[in-house]
N, C-alpha and C positions, 0 to 999 in steps of 0.2 A: 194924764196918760204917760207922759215922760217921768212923772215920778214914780209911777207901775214900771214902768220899766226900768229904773234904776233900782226897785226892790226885788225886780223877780232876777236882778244880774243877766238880763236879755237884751243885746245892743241893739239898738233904734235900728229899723230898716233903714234901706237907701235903695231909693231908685237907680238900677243899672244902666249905663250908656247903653243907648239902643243899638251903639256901632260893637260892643261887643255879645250882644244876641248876635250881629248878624255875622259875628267872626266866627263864634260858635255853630249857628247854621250852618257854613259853609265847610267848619273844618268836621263837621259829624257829617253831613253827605256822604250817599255813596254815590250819588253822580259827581261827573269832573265839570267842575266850574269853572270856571278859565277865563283871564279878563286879558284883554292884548289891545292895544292901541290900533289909532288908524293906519297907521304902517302896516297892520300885522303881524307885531312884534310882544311875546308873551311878555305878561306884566304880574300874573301872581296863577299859583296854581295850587291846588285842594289837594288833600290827602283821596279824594275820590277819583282826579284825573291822575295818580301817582297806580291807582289799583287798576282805571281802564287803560291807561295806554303804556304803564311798566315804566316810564322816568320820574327821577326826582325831580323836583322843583329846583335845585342848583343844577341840573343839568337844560332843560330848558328855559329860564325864564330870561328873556334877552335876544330868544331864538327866533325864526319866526316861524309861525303856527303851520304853515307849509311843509315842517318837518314830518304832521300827523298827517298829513294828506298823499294819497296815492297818485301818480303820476296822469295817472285818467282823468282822475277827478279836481288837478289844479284850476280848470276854468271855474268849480265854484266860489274861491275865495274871492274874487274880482265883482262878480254878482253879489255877496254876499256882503262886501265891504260898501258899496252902491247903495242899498238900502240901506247901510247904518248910517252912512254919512247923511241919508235923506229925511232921515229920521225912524224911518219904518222897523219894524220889529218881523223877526223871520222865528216862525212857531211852529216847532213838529216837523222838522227839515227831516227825513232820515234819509241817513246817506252809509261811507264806508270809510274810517279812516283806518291808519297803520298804527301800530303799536309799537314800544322799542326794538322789541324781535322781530322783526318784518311781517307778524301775521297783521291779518286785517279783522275787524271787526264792526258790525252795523251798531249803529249807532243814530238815537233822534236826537237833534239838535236845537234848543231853544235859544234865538240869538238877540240882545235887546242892546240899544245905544245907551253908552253912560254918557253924561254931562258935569260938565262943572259947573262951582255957584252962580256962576252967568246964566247958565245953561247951555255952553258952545257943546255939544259934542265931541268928544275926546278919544273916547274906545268903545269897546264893547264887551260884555258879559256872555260869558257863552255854557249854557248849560248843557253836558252831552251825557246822555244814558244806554247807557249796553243794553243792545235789545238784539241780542244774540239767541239769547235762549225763547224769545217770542217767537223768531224768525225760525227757527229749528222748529217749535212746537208748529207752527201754521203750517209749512211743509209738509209733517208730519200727519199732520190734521188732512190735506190735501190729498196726500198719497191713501191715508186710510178708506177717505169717503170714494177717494177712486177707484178703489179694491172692495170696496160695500158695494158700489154700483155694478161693479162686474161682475162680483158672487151672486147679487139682486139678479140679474142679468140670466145668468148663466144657471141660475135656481130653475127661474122659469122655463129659460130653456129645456133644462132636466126635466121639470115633472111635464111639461108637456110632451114629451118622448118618453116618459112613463107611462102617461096614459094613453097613447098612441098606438105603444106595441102592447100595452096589455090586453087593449081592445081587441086586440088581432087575436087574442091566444085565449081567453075566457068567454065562453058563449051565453053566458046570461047574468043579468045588470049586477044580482047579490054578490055572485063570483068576481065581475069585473070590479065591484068597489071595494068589493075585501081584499084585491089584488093590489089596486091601486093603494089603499090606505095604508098595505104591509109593507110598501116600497117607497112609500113618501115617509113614513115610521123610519125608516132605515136611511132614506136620505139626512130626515132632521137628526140624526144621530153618527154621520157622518161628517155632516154642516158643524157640530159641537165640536168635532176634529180638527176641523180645520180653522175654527175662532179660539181655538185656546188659549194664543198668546193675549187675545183683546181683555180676558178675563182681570181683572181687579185682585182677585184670588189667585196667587200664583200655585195653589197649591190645588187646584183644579188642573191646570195642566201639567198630567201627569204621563210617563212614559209606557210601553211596554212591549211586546213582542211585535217584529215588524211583518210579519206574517197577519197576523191576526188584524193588525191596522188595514194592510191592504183587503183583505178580506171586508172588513165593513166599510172603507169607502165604493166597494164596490159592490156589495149587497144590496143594493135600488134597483140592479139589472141581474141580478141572478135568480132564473127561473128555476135552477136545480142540473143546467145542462150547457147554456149556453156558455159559460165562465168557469174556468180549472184555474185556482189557484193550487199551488204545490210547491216547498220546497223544503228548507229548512229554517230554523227556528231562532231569529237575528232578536236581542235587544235591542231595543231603542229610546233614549233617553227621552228626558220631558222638552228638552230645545227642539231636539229633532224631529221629534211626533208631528208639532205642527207643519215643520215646512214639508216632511215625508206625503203628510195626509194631502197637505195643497198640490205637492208635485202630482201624486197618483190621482187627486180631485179633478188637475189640469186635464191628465191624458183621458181621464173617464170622461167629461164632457166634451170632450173633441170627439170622443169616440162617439159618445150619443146624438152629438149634431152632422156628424160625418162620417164620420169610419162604422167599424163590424158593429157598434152597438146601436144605429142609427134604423137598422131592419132585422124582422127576425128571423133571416138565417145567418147573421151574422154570429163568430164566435170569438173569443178572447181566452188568451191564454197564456198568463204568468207562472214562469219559475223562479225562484229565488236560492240562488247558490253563493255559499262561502268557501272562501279556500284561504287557510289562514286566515289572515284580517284584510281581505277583499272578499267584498261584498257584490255580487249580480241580479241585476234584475231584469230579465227580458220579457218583455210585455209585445205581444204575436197576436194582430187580429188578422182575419180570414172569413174571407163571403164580406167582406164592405163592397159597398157599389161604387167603389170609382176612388183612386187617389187623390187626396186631399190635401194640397199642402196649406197649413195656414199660413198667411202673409209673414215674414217675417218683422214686419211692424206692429202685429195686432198687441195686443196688451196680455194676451193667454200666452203668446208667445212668448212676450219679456217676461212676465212673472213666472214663466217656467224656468227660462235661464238662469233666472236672479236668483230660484229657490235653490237648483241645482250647484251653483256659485256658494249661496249659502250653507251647505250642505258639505261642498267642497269636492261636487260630484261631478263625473264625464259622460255627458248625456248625448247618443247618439240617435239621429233618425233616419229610417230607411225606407223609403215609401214605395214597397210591394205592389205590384199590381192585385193581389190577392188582401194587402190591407197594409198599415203603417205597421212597422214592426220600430221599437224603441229599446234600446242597452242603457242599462243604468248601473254605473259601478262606483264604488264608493269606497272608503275604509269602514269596517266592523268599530275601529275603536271612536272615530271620533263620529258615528251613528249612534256612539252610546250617551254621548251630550245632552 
């Protein structure tokens, strides 16, 4: 075999130091590796702890590791030194350290005791992985199913005051479920409004006249008399469609669990005025049975503010004895978003 290999001019393999796989290991990481004595005192640091926490390795190593730790969170290096000196190994810590710029970032922690050829324990190995952008997506996961529960929520609420007041107004069962069907039809196609941002397709959530927008969030309760939309004729861009449709979603189901749309002599009545690039929208009910304020904690509440914020809108309420009356004013240009 050695003589095949001196005819094919292919140099003999050699088995490589296993200590340099493991230098290589560490120095391709994108987690920050970090080994520090029992002191606490950094002793070598990875091109991955150079990306999460913004120092070089000539700037910390000699430091002690309490430089990455935030002033809250110093009691855990003490705990954490404890278990290595004891032997223990500390797995999936996730905690919060600092970075060279002062921001902070989470971070899991996997922390194991090295030893020498004795095997005294010496220092420790600290593997830490930015889990930033998990924390951000669970959140965001969080808020989502929170807002799925309350549109769930609030669906039902709607079609059961669909067929409530349809009952009241169609006197035989073909008529009442033809009613009901045309207005739950018109809910599911307002409901598609108001989810466009969830779409995968961004090219599904599209924009367009905000007249016509409010007009079908609000088609579930228009029998042909009770609800007057009228104004003029605003674009609306594909960002803003969805939070517009949710704002006007918001006030339609407050209206339908409480206010003018809750009975049937209750009326509703939107204008939409521009003047220059300010934009109006007064939304006037009349004949509700009783002023309603909703708590200012409910969740209908904050996701209205929040959309209105979004939106970059001034949203006033004024609770009428005759029914809540609502100002919505805006800029024309950035409703074209």
């Amino acid at each position: 075999m050695a003589q095949a290999d001196r005819t094919s001019g292919v140099a003999p393999l050699h088995n490589p130091d296993p200590r340099d796989w493991l230098a290589a290991i560490i120095e391709g990481s994108d987690d920050a590796i970090i080994s520090k004595n029992l002191s606490g005192h950094i002793q070598s640091w990875n091109p991955g702890a150079v990306r999460i926490f913004g120092y070089t390795a000539e700037e910390v190593i000699g430091k002690p590791i309490t430089i990455l730790i935030p002033e809250e969170r110093l009691d855990e290096e003490p705990r954490i030194l404890a278990k290595i000196r004891s032997g223990e190994r500390v797995e999936h810590f996730e905690t919060v350290r600092r970075r060279k710029d002062g921001s902070l970032v989470d971070i899991s922690l996997t922390i194991s005791p090295i030893r020498d050829a004795s095997g005294m324990i010496i220092g420790a190995s600290k593997i830490a992985r930015d889990i930033s952008e998990r924390r951000l997506a669970e959140e965001s996961q969080r808020l989502l199913i929170r807002e799925m529960q309350h549109r769930v929520k609030n669906l039902f609420a709607v079609a059961t005051s669909i067929v409530t007041l349809t009952s009241r107004q169609e006197p035989s069962a073909e008529t009442l479920a033809s009613a009901i069907r045309e207005r739950l039809s018109a809910l599911a196609r307002a409901h598609d409004l108001t989810t466009g941002s969830w779409s995968a397709n961004k090219t599904e959530n599209t924009g367009g006249d905000l007249l016509e927008l409010i007009q079908t969030v609000l088609a579930p309760y228009d029998d042909g008399n009770r609800i007057q939309v009228e104004g003029d004729h605003v674009p609306v861009g594909s960002r803003s469609t969805t939070n517009m449709a949710l704002l006007i979603y918001e006030l339609t189901t407050n209206a339908a669990k409480y206010g003018a749309l809750s009975v049937a002599e209750g009326r509703l009545a939107i204008k939409l005025r521009v003047d220059n690039d300010q934009v109006r929208i007064e939304w006037t009910e009349t004949g509700a049975p009783g002023s309603h304020k909703e708590k200012a904690s409910g969740f209908g509440s904050q996701l209205t503010r929040n959309l209105a914020l979004a939106l970059d809108a001034t949203l006033t309420h004024d609770w009428r004895a005759t029914g809540l009356a609502v100002t919505i004013e805006l800029s024309a240009t950035a409703l074209k978003i």
